[in-house]
Every structure is written in C-alpha cells, then in structure tokens.
C-alpha positions in Angstrom: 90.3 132.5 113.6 89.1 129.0 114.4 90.9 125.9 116.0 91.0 122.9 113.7 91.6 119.3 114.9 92.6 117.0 112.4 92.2 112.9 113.5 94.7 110.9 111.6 97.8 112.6 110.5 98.7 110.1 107.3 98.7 110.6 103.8 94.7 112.6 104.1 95.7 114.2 107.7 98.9 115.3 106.8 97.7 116.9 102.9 95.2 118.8 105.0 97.2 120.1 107.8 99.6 121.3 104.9 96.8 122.6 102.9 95.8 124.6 105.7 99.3 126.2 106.8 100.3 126.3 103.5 97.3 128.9 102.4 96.2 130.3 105.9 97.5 132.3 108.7 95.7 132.6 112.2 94.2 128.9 112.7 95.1 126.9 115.9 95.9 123.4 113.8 95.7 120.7 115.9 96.8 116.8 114.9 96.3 113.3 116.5 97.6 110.2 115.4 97.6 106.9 117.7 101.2 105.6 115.7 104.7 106.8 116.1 105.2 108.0 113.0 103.2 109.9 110.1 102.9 110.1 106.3 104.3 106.4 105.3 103.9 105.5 102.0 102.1 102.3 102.5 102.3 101.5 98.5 105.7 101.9 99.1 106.1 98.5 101.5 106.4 95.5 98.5 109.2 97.7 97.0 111.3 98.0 100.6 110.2 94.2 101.3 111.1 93.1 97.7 114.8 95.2 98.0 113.8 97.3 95.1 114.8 100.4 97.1 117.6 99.9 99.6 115.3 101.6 102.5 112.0 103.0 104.2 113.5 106.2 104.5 112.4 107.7 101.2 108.5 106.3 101.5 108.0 109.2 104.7 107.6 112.6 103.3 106.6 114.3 106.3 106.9 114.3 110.3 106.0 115.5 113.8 109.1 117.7 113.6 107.8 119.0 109.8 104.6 119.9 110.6 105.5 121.2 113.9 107.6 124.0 112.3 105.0 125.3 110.2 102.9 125.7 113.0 100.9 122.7 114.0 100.7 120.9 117.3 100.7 117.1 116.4 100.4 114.6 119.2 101.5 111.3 118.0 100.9 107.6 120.4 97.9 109.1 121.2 94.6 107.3 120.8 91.1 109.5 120.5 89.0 107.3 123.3 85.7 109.4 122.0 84.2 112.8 120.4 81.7 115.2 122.2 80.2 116.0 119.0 77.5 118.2 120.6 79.7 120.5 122.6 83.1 120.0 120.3 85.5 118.1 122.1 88.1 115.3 122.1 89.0 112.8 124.4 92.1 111.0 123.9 95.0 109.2 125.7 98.6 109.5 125.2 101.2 106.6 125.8 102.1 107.2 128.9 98.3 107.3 130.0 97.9 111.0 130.1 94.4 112.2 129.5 93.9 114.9 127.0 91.2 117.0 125.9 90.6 118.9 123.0 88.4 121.6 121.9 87.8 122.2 118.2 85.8 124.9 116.1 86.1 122.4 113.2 87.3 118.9 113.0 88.5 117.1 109.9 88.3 113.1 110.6 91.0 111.8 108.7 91.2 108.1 110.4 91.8 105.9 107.4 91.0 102.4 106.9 91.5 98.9 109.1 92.6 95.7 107.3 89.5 93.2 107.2 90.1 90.5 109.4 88.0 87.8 108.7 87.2 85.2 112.0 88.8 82.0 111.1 90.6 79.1 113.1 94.1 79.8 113.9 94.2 83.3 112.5 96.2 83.9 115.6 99.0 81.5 115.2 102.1 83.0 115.0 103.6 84.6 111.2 99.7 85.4 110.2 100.6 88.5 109.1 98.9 92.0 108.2 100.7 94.3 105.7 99.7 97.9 106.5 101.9 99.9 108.7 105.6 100.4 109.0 105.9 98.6 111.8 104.4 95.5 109.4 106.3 95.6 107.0 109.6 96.3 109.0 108.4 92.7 111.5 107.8 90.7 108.2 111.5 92.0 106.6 113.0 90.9 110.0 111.1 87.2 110.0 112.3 87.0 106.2 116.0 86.9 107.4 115.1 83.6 108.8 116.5 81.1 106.1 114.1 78.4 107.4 110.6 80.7 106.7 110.8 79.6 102.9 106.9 78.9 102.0 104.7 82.1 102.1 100.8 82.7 101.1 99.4 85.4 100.3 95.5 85.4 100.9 93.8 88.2 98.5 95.3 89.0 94.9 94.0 92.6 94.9 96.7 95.2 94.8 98.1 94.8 97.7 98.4 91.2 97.8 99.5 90.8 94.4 102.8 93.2 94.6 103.6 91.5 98.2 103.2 88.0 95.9 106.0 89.3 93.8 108.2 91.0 96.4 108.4 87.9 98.1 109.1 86.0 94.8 112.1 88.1 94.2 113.1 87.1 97.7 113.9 83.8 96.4 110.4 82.6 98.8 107.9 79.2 97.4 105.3 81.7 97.0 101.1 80.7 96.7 98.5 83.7 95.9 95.2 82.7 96.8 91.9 84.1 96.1 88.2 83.6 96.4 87.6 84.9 92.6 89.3 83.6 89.5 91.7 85.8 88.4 93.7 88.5 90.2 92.6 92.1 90.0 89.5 91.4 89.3 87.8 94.8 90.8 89.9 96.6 88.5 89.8 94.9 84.8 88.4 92.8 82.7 89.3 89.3 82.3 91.2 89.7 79.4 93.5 91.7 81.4 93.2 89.8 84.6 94.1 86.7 82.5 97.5 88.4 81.0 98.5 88.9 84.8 97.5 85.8 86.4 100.3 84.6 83.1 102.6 87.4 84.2 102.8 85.9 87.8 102.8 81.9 86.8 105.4 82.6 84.3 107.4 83.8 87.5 107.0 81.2 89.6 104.3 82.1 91.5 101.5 79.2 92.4 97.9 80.3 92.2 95.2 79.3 93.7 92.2 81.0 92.2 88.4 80.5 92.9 89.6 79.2 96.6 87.8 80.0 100.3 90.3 79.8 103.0 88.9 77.5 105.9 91.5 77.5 108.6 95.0 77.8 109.6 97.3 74.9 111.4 100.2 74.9 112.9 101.2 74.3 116.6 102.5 77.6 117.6 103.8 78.9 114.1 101.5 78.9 111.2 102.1 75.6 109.1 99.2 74.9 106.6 96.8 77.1 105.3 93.6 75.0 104.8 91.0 75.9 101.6 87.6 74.1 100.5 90.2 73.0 97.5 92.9 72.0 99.3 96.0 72.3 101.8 99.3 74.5 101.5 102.3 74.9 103.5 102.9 77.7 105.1 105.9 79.6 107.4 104.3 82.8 106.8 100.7 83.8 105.8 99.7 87.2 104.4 96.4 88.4 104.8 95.3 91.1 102.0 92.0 90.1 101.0 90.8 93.9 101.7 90.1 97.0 103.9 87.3 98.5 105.8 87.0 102.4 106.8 87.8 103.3 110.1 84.6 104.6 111.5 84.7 103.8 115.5 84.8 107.5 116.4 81.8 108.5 114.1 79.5 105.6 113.3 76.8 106.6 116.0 76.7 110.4 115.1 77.3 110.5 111.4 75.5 109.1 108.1 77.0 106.3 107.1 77.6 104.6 103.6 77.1 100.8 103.2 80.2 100.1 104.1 80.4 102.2 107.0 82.5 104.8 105.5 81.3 108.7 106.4 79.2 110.0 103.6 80.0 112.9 102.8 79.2 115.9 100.5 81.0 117.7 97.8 83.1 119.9 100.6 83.9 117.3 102.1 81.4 117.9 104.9 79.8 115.2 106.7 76.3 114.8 107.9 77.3 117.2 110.8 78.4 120.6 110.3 82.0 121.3 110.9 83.2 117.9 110.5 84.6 116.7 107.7 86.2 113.3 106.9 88.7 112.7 104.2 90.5 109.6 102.5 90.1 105.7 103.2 87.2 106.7 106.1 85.3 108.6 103.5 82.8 108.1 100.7 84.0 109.7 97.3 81.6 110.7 94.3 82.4 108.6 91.2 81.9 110.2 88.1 82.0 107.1 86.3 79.2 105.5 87.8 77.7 108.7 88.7 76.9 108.1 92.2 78.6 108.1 95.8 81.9 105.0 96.0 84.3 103.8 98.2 87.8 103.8 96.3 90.4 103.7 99.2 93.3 105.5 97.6 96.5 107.5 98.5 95.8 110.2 95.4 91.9 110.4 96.6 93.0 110.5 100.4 95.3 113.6 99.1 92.8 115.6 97.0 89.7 115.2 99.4 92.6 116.4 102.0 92.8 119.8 100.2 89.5 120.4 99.8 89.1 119.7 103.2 91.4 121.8 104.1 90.4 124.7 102.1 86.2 124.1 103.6 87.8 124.4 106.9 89.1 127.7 106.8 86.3 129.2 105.3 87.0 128.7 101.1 84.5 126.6 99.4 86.1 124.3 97.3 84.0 121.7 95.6 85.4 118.0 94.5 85.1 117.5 90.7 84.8 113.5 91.7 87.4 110.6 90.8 87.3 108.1 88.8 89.5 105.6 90.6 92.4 105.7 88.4 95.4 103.3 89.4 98.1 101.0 88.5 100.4 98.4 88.6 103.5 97.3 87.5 104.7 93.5 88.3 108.0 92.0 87.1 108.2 94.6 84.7 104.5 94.5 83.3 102.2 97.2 83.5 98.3 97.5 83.7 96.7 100.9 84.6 93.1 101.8 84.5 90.6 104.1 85.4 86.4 104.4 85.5 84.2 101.6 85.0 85.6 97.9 83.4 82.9 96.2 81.6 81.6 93.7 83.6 80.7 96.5 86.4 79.1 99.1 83.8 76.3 96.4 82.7 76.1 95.5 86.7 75.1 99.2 87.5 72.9 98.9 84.0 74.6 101.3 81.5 74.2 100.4 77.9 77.8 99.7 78.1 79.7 98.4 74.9 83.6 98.4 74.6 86.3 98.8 71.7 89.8 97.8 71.4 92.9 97.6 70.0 96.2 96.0 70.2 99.7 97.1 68.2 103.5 97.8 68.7 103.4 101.0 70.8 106.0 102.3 67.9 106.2 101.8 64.2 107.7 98.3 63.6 111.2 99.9 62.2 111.9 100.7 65.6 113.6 97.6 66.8 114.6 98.5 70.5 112.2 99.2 73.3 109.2 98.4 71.4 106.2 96.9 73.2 102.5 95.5 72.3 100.4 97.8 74.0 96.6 96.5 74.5 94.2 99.2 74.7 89.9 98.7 76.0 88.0 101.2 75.9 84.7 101.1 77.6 81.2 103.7 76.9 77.8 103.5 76.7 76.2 102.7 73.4 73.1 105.0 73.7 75.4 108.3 75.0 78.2 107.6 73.5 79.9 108.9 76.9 83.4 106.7 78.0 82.7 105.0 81.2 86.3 103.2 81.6 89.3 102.3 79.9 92.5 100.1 80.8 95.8 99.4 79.3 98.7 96.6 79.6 102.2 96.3 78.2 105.7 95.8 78.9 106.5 99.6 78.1 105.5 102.5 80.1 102.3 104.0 78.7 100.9 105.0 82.2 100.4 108.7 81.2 98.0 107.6 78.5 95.7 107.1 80.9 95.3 110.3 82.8 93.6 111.4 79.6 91.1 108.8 80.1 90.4 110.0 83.4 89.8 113.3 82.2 87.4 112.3 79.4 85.0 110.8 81.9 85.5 113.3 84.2 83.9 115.8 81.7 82.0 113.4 79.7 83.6 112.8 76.5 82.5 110.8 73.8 84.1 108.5 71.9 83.4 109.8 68.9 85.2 112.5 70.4 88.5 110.6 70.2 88.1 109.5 66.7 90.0 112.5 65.1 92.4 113.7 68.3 95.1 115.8 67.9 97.3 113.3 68.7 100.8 114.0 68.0 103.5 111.1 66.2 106.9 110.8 66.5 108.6 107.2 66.2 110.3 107.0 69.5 106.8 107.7 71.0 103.7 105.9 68.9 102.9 105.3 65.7 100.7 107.6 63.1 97.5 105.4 63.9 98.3 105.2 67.0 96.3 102.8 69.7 94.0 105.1 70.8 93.2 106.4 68.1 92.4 103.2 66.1 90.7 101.7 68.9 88.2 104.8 69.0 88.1 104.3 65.1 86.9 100.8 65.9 83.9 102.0 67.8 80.5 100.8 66.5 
C-alpha cells in the first residue's frame, strides 16, 4: 500500500482524505495545512457576519480530531517551505519552527486559491480588509462592534462581494459596492438579470458605484476615503473582493500551468507529473459548456474533483464527467441561480448562440399565497440545437430547476428536447405550461 500526502486539508483536502479512508484500507494518509483549523465553509461567512445564523460553529464540518480517528495524520500551523518533486518529498515547517519532512508515494495538491491583491496606495492602512478565512471574518465581526465604524465599501460585486454588501446592510452599516463593470454578477448572467439585482440591492439601501476603477485609499492610520477615477467615498472599513487567484507557489516551476496559473490537469485529476494530482480552487476543471479546460473556483467542484482524486490515488480510475459551473444566490430574499454559458460569453467563445425565454407566476394565478414571477433564459446554439446555459431569478425558491439544466448540457441535450418533457403539474408547485416548458416552446 502507498503513502499519500495531501497539501491543503479544506473543503478539496479534506473530501479527498475522506474519499480515501472512506473506501480504502492500508494507505499511510498524510495531511498539511498551514491554518489552525480545517473545512470552513467560507460561503458560510456573509451569513455569520450578517447574524443570519447565531454562529461559525455549524460552517466546520470536519477537524484535526475527525480525520485523525479515521486514520489520518494531519499536521495543521504547518507551512510546506518546498516539494522534491524528483525524489518525492516535502519540506515543511511547523509553528513552533520544527522542520519536517515528508515522503510520499503519491501527493494530491489541494492548496486552494489566494485573494487578488491588487498594488494600490494605502492598501495597507488599517480596516482594508480580506474576507476569506475564519480568522477574517471573525476580525471584521469584532471591528463591527465598534458603533463609530459605520461607512463600509465593498470593492468587487462578484459573489463574494455582493452577499458581504448585504450582510453588512442588515447590520444597519452606510454600505457602497463598487465595481469596475456595470452591473454586479456580471461573470455569471446576462444583463437582464444583472440589472434585476443591481435593483434588488438599491432598493435596499445599498449605494453603487458601477463602471468605477479604484485609485487609492486615504486615511492617516485607519482607512478614511476610498478614492475612484469617478469619485471619492468615505470609508471606516473597506472590503476587498474583486477576485481570487490559484495558489500555485509549490508547483508553478515543475507543473503545466493554465493561463491563470492554476495546475492543468487531466480527467483523473492528474497533473503534468505522475502521481500528483491537484484538486479544487488550485486546479483547472473541464467545462462542458464551453467544451474546453476552465477555471471555476467552487466549493461543489473543489469536492467532486476531491473524490476523484481520491479514488486515482489509490489505484481506481475514476474519470470527471466535467462541470458546468452551476451556482447561486440568494440576497434579501431574491434568488438567481445559473449554470453553463450566459449569452454574452457563448458568442465570445463563437458558438452560434441564440437564447429563449419566458417569464410567468411560478403557480396558476388562483393560487394567491406564495406565488412568485419566475424569469426563465435559456441559452443554445442555433446550428446544434445543444443548450449551452440557462439562468433563473425570482422571489420563490426554484433552485432545483436548475440542476436539470446542468444535466442537459452535461449530456448535450437539445432544446427541442425540452419542448414536450414529462414535466409533472400540481398547483402548489407550477403551472400546466409551465416556464420551462413554454420557454423551450418559444425556441426558434
């Protein structure tokens, strides 16, 4: 049996420890994590910040001790200094300065991603925050108990920075979301949607600032102003979420490398080096939507490329079947969730893309409680009629209906194919013609 050293023991480290324990017996499992603690649900963090949830505890699902009793030997406050590639060791540090060394037979690099940083005047002034860890969110929850720190921006209206935008909001903060593009979400919608967000937040009381480039920050020794080529802002606390870049320090002089500098890797998960495989937000991912290799840093990729990972390492082929990014959000009660390719990036990577959509009660209109608009866009290609993408938005919770979308462009569906679906009615769930349905009708 082989010894496998796992790098990174969060939500891809941990899945493929697990993975391996879980299904094999006789492996030396080895993991190393510079933190103090393991498997934090960082999409967790606006929630605890935003007291939806009276605590962190519930957003760890796993722990030294955890893993430990199944079998594992997990060094955590330990930082990996370098790899021997060639002869299959690690060289790493503890905290109290304690040199270790590791052998492996196979090693899975599970090392995750680093907040982009960009170099701008003042970034280090004091309440320039980062939103990643535990220990972030649990130093920005302390400085919000300050009753002076009432003006907060938040610099990138992805994801990230758009749930922090409303946690803070519900804190009873001035709260400005700035961003280089237009809208919010842009990388994952359309404008039609972007646009019923960006209303979503202003309706709330949130000031944006779209289609602005942060210049500097000012302030003496705390952050003050937050300075863009459109204007100034006051600020006791700045955010900085305008994005993340794979952690690749340990690899990026012995592996290949995607454009980004995340680890290419192969459908088992394999790098360009035999034996070493890298999994989540330091890994490339094959699309199926676009058909190529991607970089789509998230916790439900991070977990399946873990178990295939894990399954390669012990000897079991296991191939991906690819992703095809799906996600969500829900903000002050409004939902969006989409998967594949929106429109705008179909015709950038030069499909024949075309779209068709539809917008109705999610219920017959004689159900007069709970009873939501529910916009529906479906996005294919006109000359293979395959769906590339689709996304959805309403007040109700209709996030299941898009796992089928994931599917169909996982296997190439058409949507033709959709047209006449076995789609079942019942009032307190849709409508006869239902919205996907009649939006697939609606297809030229």
């Amino acid at each position: 049996m082989s010894k496998i050293a796992v790098i990174g023991v969060n939500h891809a480290g941990t899945a493929a420890i697990n993975t391996i324990l879980d299904n094999y017996s006789g492996h030396e499992v080895v993991g190393i994590d510079s933190n103090s603690n393991i498997s934090f649900l960082g999409c967790g963090m606006a929630l605890w910040i935003g007291k939806q949830i009276s605590g962190p505890e519930g957003l760890f699902y796993s722990s030294k001790e955890k893993l430990e009793e199944k079998g594992a030997l997990i060094h955590i406050e330990t930082k990996v200094n370098s790899i021997d590639f060639d002869n299959k060791v690690i060289y790493a540090e503890d905290k109290n300065g304690t040199k270790l060394e590791e052998k492996y037979d196979k090693l899975i690099l599970a090392t995750g991603s680093l907040p982009i940083v960009p170099k701008l005047k003042g970034i280090d002034l004091e309440n320039v925050q980062l939103v990643k860890l535990y220990q972030n969110a649990q130093d920005v929850i302390h400085k919000l108990q300050h009753k002076e720190l009432k003006n907060i921006v938040v610099v990138g209206a992805g994801y990230i920075g758009v749930e922090l935008a409303e946690a803070f909001k519900r804190m009873d903060k001035n709260v400005t979301l700035i961003d280089l593009m237009e809208t919010s979400l842009s990388s994952y919608y359309d404008d039609e949607f972007t646009s019923l967000m960006d209303k979503n937040l202003s309706e709330h009381g949130i000031n944006l600032a779209f289609g602005e480039k942060v210049l500097e920050f000012q302030g003496d020794k705390n952050v003050e102003k937050v300075i863009t080529d459109k204007g100034s802002y006051d600020a006791d606390m700045v955010i900085m979420a305008i994005g993340f870049r794979p952690n690749n320090e340990l690899g990026k002089n012995s592996l290949k490398l995607f454009k980004n500098g995340a680890y290419i890797v192969d459908k088992h998960q394999e790098t360009s080096m035999k034996d070493v495989y890298a999994i989540g937000d330091c890994a490339t991912v094959y699309d199926n939507a676009s058909q190529d290799l991607n970089y789509i840093a998230l916790a439900t990729n991070a977990v399946r490329s873990a178990i295939i990972a894990g399954h390669n390492a012990c000897g079991n082929p296991l191939e991906s079947v690819g992703v095809q990014g799906s996600n969500a959000i829900s903000i002050f009660g409004f939902n969006m969730v989409s998967t594949g390719l929106t429109l705008k990036r179909a015709k950038a990577l030069n499909f024949n893309a075309v779209y068709t959509e539809y917008e109705d009660l999610q219920k017959p209109a004689f159900m007069e409680h709970n009873n939501e608009k529910v916009k529906l866009k479906i996005v294919y290609d006109k000359s293979t009629r395959i769906i590339l993408g689709a996304q959805m938005a309403s007040r109700a919770d209709i996030s299941m209906g898009i796992h089928m979308f994931s599917l169909a462009i996982q296997e190439k569906v058409t949507i033709d194919k959709l047209k006449l679906l076995d789609i079942f009615f019942l009032p307190h769930f849709n409508q006869p013609f239902n919205f996907i349905t009649m939006a697939a009708l609606k297809a030229e």
